[in-house]
N, C-alpha and C positions, 0 to 999 in steps of 0.2 A: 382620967382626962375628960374633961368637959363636950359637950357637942358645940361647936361653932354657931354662930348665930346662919342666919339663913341670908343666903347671898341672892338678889333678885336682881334685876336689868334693870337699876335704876342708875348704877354709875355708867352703864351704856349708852345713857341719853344726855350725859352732862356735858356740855363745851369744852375743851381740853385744847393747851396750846401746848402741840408735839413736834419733835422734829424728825419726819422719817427717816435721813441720815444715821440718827442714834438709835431707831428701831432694828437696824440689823445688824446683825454680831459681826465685829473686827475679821474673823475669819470664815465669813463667806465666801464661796468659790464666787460668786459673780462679783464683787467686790472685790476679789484680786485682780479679773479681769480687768475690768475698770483700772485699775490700778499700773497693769502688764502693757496693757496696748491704747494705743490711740490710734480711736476710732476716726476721727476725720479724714484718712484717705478713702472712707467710702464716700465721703461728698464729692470727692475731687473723680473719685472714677463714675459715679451715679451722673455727673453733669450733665455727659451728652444725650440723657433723655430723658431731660429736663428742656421745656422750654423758659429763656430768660425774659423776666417781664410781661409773660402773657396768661393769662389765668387765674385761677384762682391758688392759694397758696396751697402747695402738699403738703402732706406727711413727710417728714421730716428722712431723709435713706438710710440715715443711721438706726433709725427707730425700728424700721423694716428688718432689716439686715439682724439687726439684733435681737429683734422677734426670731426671726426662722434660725438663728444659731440657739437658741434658748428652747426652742423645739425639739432638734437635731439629742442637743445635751439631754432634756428631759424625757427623749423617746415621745413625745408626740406628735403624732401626724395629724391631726383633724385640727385644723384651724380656730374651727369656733372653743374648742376643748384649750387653746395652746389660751385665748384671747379672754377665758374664761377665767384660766391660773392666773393667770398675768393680770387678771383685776384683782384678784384673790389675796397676792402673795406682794409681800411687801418687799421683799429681795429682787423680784422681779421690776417691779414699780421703779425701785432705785436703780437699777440696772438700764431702766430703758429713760428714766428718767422724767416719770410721770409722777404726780403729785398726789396726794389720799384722794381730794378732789377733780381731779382731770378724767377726764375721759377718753380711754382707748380706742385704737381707728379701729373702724370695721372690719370685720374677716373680710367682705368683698375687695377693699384697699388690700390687703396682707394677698390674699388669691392673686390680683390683677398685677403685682409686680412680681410673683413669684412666677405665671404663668405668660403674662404677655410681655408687660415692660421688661425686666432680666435675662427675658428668656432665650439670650444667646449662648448664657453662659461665662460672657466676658467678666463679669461683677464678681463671681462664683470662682471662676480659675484665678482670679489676684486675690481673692480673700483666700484662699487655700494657699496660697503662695505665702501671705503674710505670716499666719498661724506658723506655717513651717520654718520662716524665716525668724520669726522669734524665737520657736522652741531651740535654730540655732542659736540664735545668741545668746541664752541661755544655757548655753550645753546641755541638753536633752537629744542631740544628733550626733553620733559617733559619724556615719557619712561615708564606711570602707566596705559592709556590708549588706545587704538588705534581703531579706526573704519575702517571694511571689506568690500569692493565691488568690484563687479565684472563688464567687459563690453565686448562689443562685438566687435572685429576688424574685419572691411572685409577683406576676402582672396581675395590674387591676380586670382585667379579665377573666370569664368563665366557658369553661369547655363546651358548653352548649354555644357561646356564640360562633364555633368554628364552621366554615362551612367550605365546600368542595374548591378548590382553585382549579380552574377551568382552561386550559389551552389551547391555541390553535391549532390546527393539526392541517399540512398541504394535502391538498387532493391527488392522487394518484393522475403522472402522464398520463396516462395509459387511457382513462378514462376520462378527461377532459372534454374530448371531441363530443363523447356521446352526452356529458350532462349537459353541455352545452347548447343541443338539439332538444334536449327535453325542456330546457329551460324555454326555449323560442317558441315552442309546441305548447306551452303552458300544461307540463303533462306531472301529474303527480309527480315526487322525491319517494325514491323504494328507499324503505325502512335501516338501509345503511351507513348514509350519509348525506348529510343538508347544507350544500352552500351558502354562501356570505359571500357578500361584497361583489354581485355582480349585478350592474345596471347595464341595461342596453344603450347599446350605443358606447360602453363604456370602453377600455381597454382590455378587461376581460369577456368581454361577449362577443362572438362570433367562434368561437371554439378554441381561444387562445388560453393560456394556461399559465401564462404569466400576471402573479397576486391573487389567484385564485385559491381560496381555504377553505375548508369544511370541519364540523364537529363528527368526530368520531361517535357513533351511537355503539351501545351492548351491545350483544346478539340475543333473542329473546332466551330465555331459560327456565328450568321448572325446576319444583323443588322446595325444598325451606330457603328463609332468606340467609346467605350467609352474615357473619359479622360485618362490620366495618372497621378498620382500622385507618388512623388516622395517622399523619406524618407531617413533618414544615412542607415537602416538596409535594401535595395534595390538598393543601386544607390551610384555612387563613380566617383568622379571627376578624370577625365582622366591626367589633368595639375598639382591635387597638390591632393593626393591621400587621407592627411591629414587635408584637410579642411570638416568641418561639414557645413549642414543644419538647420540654424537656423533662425524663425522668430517671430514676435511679432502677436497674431491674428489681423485678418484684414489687415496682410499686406503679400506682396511678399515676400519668405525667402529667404535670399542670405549663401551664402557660407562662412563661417565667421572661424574667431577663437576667443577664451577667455582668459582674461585678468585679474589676481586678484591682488590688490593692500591692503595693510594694511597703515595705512597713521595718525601719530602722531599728538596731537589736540594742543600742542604749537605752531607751525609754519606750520603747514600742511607740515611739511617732512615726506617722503613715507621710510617704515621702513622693509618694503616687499613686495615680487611681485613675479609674475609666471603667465607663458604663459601654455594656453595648449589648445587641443581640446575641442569645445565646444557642448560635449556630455556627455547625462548621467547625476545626478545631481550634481548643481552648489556647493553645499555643502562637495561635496568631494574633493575639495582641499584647505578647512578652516585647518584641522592639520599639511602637512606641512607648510603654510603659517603660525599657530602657532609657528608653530618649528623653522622657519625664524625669526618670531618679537622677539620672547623670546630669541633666542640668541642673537640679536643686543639691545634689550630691559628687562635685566635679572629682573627690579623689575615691568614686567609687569602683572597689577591688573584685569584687565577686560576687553571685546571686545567689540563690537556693529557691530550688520548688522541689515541687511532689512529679511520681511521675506521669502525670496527667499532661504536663506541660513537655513530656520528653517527645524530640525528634531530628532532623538533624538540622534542618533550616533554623532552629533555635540555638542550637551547638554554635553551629555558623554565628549565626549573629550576635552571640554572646563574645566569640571570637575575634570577630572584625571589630567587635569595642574593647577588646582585650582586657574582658571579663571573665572569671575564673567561674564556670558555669556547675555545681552542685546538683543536676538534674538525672536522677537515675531512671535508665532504660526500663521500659516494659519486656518481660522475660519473652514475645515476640521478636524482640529487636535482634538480639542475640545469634548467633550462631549455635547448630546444634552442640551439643557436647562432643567433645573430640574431634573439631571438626573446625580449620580455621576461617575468620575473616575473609569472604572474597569481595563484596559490595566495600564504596566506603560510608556509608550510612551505619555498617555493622562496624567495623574501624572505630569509628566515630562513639558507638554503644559503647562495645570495649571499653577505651578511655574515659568515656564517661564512668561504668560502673568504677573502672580503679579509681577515678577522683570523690566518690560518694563513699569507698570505704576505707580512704585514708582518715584519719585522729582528725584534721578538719572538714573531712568529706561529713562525720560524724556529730561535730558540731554545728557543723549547718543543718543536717536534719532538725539535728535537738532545737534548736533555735529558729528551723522554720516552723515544727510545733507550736511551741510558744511564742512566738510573736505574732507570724500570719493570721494562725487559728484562731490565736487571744483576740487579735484586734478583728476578723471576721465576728468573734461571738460579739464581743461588744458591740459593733456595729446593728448587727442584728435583735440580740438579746436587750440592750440597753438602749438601744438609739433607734430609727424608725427605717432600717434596711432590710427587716425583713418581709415588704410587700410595698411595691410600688404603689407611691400616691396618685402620680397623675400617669397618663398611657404618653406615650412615645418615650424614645428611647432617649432623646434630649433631656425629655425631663427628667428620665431614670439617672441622665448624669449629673444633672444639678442637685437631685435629692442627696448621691453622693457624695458629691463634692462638699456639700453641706453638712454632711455626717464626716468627714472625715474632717471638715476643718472641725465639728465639736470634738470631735477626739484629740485634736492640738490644740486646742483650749483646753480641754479638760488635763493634759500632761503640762500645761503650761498652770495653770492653777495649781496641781496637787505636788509639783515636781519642782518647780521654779525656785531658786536658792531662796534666803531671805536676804543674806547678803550680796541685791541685786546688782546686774552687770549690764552694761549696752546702753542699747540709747534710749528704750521706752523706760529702763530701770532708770537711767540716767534724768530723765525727764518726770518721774515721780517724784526721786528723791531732792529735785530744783525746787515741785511745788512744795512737798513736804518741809521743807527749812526755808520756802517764805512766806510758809504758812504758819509754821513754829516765830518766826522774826514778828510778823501783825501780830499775832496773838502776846509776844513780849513786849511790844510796843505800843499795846493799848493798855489803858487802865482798867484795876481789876476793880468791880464795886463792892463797898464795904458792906459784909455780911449784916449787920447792925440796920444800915440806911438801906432796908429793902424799896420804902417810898421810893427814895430819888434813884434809885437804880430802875423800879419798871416806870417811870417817868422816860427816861433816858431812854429806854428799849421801845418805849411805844412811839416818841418824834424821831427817831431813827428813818433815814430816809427808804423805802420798800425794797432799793437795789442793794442794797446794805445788808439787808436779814433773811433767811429763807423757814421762819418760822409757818406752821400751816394750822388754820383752825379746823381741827374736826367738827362736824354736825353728827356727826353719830349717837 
């Protein structure tokens, strides 16, 4: 075999008339998108912070929107990196609907809607509502069961910013009269304790003891210094006020926040979610997370978690929604051996453990496994949930909500029948056959008369053609 001739960058600099459309391949995930959903209900909920007729024109909210879901899907979090691809990548380009030529808005635009203008969240809870709402109508949601877990995201914080949380502390009756006298006397504070908040003339001065507070001081001590340990109820990070102390024993604890996901055993679509601080126990955000699935999921039958989530106010409330609760007890919960039930918390355990090791006590594990877990690793592993981008705790729920709507986009891309159903199916396959009908009822040009056919393609009126010249 011959060696090839030598290939230089001279056909990189030639003029070419290309149509990015046909640069990307028929089975693109983000081309199915396009294809599955219509995007124009985010103009209609983006409106009201938009002013009408005043200003100068924005960026476009669907462009937005579909930047930070194409983040979410690609695992990027840094902005200038997502805005970087996204010039790069010609799937991308199509997808958001910019041209070889065009130019991408700035990270500072992408930041300022992600952080300021959206940042209630209201954009974020209906675009996760929609994702979920098609993967129903595509049947990707069975809707009887779902499995709950929770995990941890690092906060953008560091353990050195923590510092002491400080409390007031009442001064002793007993001793009011006398600091009182020294305060009048202008006479030194002994090394005990230092008042606050008394002015003369005030309501605490003259020896009265009502609002009267003081800081508790050490008592002097000798010695080496001992350790310090830190805790939420001591110590409060100076950078993101909102982030908790959370760690596994045996290990260092970092500054984190929590993450709870409810996630459907058809296709592993995530059917609810909530960010919040990760303090206090984990179990108390299982009912609104109930109140989330059962609205998106009305003939939902039963739940499954781990026992982390086990206790009886959850029992309870899985109950009052006459939900068949899969949660087994921690072996505390229990009664000793040989030894019956006298609390009904323990009552409660009991039936718990016999419904976790009945044949579908059993399958709910197996299937809180695999779906919870799966959908936490990918979240994390694949998508940008494993460290929070911006500090508070709002923002930790938009970061999710946006990761979990990429996860129903991505089961709606890889899962979605071909012979599609509903209304967004219904609405491709309209344009699809009146777009096959123009293209039957225009004339084809004779291969032979190449002349008069780019004759014809060049007075073509601009609205007409979406031809692009590269300068490359």
């Amino acid at each position: 075999m011959a060696m090839g001739a030598v290939k230089g960058q001279a056909a990189t600099l030639q003029v070419e008339m290309v149509c990015l459309d046909e640069l990307v391949p028929a089975g693109d995930r983000y081309r199915k998108l396009d294809r599955l959903v219509d995007w124009s209900f985010v103009r209609e909920l983006a409106a009201p912070y938009y002013a009408e007729d005043v200003g100068r024109p924005s960026i476009d909210p669907i462009v937005l929107v579909k930047l930070m879901v194409a983040g979410a899907l690609e695992g990027i979090g840094s902005t200038r990196e997502l805005l970087h691809q996204a010039g790069m990548r010609l799937d991308l380009r199509r997808f958001l609907g910019f041209g070889l030529g065009e130019r991408l808005p700035a990270h500072q635009t992408l930041s300022h809607a992600h952080t300021r203008r959206f940042v209630d969240a209201a954009l974020f809870e209906r675009l996760f509502l929609r994702s979920l709402e098609l993967c129903k109508q595509h049947g990707l949601v069975e809707g009887t069961h779902v499995s709950i877990d929770g995990f941890h995201a690092e906060a953008d914080a560091a353990l050195k910013s923590l510092r002491a949380s400080l409390a007031l502390v009442s001064a002793p009756e007993a001793d009011a009269g006398d600091q009182a006298e020294r305060i009048e006397d202008a006479a030194p504070e002994p090394a005990g304790q230092l008042l606050l908040g008394a002015e003369p003339g005030g309501p605490g001065d003259g020896g009265e003891a009502g609002g009267r507070v003081a800081l508790s001081l050490a008592e002097p001590r000798s010695g080496p210094t001992p350790k310090r340990k830190s805790s939420n109820a001591t110590s409060v990070s100076r950078t993101d006020p909102e982030a908790k102390l959370r760690g596994k024993p045996g290990q260092r604890p970092h500054l984190v926040y929590r993450g709870q996901v409810a996630v459907d055993r058809r296709r592993r679509c995530i059917v609810a979610c909530g960010g919040e601080q990760a303090d206090g126990f984990e179990g108390d955000a299982v009912e609104p997370l109930l109140d989330r699935a059962r609205f998106a999921c009305p003939e939902l039958a039963s739940i499954a978690a781990d026992s982390g989530f086990a206790a009886e106010r959850v029992w309870r409330a899985a109950e009052r929604r006459r939900l068949t609760a899969y949660i087994p007890p921690q072996p505390t919960m229990l009664p000793k051996a040989g030894e019956q039930a006298t609390t009904e918390a323990q009552r409660q355990a009991l039936a718990a453990r016999e419904r976790c090791k009945s044949p579908a006590g059993i399958e709910a594990h197996r299937r809180r496994m695999t779906d919870a877990e799966g959908a936490i690793s990918e979240l994390k592993n694949e998508g940008t949930l494993c460290r929070a981008q911006r500090r508070g705790r709002a923002h930790f729920h938009v970061q999710l909500l946006l990761g979990c709507t990429a996860v129903n986009c991505k089961r709606l891309a890889d899962h979605a029948p071909q012979a599609q159903s509903g209304a967004a199916a219904q609405t491709a396959a309209t344009q699809a056959a009146a777009n096959a009908a123009d293209a039957a009822a225009q004339p084809q040009p004779a291969l032979a008369d190449t002349a008069s056919w780019l004759t014809r393609l060049l007075t073509t009126p601009p609205s007409l053609w979406n031809y692009t010249i590269s300068l490359n």
